[in-house]
Every structure is written in structure tokens, then in C-alpha cells.
VMD Tcl script that draws the C-alpha trace (Angstrom):
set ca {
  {81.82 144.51 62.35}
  {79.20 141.97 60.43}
  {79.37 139.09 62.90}
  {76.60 137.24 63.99}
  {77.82 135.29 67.06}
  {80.04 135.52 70.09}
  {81.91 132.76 71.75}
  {82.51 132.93 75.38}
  {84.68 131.52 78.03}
  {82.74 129.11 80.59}
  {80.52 131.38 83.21}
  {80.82 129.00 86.19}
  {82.47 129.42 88.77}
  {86.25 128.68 89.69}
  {88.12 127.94 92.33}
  {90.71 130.63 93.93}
  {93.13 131.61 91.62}
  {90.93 130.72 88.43}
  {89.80 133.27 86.10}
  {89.31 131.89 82.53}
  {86.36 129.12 83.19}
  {88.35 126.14 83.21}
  {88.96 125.94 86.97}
  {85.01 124.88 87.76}
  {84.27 124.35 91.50}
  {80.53 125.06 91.04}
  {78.56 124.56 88.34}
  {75.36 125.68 89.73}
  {76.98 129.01 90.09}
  {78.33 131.96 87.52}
  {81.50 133.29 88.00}
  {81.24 136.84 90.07}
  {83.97 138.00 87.71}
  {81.87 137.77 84.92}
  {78.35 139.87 86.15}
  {75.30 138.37 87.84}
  {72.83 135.45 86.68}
  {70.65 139.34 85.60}
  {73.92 140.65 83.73}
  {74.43 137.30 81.94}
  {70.44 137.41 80.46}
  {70.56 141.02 79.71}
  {73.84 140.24 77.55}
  {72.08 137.51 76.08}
  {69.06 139.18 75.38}
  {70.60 141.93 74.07}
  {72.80 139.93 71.49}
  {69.83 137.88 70.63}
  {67.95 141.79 70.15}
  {70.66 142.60 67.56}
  {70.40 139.29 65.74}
  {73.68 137.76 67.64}
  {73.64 134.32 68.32}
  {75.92 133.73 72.07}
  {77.89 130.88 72.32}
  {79.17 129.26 75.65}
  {82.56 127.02 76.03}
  {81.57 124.16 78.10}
  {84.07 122.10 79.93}
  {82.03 118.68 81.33}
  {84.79 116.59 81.79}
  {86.52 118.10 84.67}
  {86.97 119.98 87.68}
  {89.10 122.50 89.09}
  {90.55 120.19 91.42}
  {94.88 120.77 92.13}
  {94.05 117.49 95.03}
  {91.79 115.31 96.13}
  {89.77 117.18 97.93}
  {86.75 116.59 95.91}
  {84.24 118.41 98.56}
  {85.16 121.86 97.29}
  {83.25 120.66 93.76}
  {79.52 121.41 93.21}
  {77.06 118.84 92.82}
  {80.55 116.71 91.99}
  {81.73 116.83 95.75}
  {82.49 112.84 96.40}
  {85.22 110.69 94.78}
  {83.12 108.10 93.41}
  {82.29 110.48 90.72}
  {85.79 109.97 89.44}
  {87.95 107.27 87.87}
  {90.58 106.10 89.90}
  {93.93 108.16 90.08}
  {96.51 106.92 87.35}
  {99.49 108.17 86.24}
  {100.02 108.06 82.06}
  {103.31 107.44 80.83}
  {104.53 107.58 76.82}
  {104.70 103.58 77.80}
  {101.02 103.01 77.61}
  {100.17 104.91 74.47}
  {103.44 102.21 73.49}
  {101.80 98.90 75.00}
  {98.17 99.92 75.33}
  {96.19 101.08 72.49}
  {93.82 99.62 70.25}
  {95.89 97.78 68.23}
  {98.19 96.04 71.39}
  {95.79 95.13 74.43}
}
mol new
graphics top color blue
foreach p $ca { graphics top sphere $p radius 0.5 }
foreach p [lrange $ca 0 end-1] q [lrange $ca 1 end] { graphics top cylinder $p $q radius 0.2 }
display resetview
């Protein structure tokens, strides 16, 4: 087909019900959808082989959460590792922005 790299959906893995990366509850650990750690390097290595460079999507700034529940998240697993909750409304992209502090 003449191209020389793939881009791939995030490997780690989700919580129940996720299936496209996006839903991370572990990061330490590949999705079981997707193959094993050995199915991931032979891929690799066999792209790599043929001159294919692999691309992975990388989502680092969230979890998988749909609560607070933040012990179900690998190595992220206490709420101090997050901001605050907050609701955002249209109003504070209206009062609160760079140019109106």
C-alpha cells in the first residue's frame, strides 16, 4: 500500500465497558482486547522488520473515571492526584479568560 507507519489506539487498559483506549483504569497494563505485552512486541517488531514505523495515541490527561471512585485507577488511585471537581459553564469562558480576570 506504500505506507510507512501505523497509528494506533491507546493499548492500556480500560475500565468495563471501554474498548477504544480512552477509558484507562491501568496504565501499567495492556488492554486484553488488544493481544499480550508478547503480541504487542512481535507487532512491533515485525512493522519495524518491514521498515514501518508504529505509532501509539497517548491519552495522559485523564482517566476512565464515570465517579469518584478514584481507587479503580492505576498508579492514579487517590484524589489528590486531581484538581478539584468544577462544573464549566459558557459563563466562564464569558467572565474568565485571559483578557477578563
Amino acid at each position: 500500500m506504500g505506507f510507512d507507519a501505523i497509528w494506533i489506539s491507546p493499548i492500556i487498559d480500560n475500565r468495563d465497558g471501554g474498548y477504544h483506549g480512552y477509558w484507562g483504569r491501568n496504565l501499567n497494563k495492556l488492554n486484553d482486547h488488544f493481544g499480550t505485552e508478547k503480541d504487542f512486541v512481535d507487532f512491533v517488531s515485525t512493522c519495524h522488520s518491514r521498515g514501518i514505523l508504529v505509532m501509539v495515541d497517548v491519552v495522559a490527561n485523564h482517566m476512565g473515571n464515570l465517579d469518584t471512585n478514584f481507587a479503580v485507577n492505576t498508579p492514579f488511585n487517590n484524589a489528590s492526584h486531581y484538581h478539584d471537581y468544577c462544573e464549566i459553564t459558557d459563563q466562564d469562558f464569558a467572565t474568565h479568560n485571559q483578557n477578563r480576570i
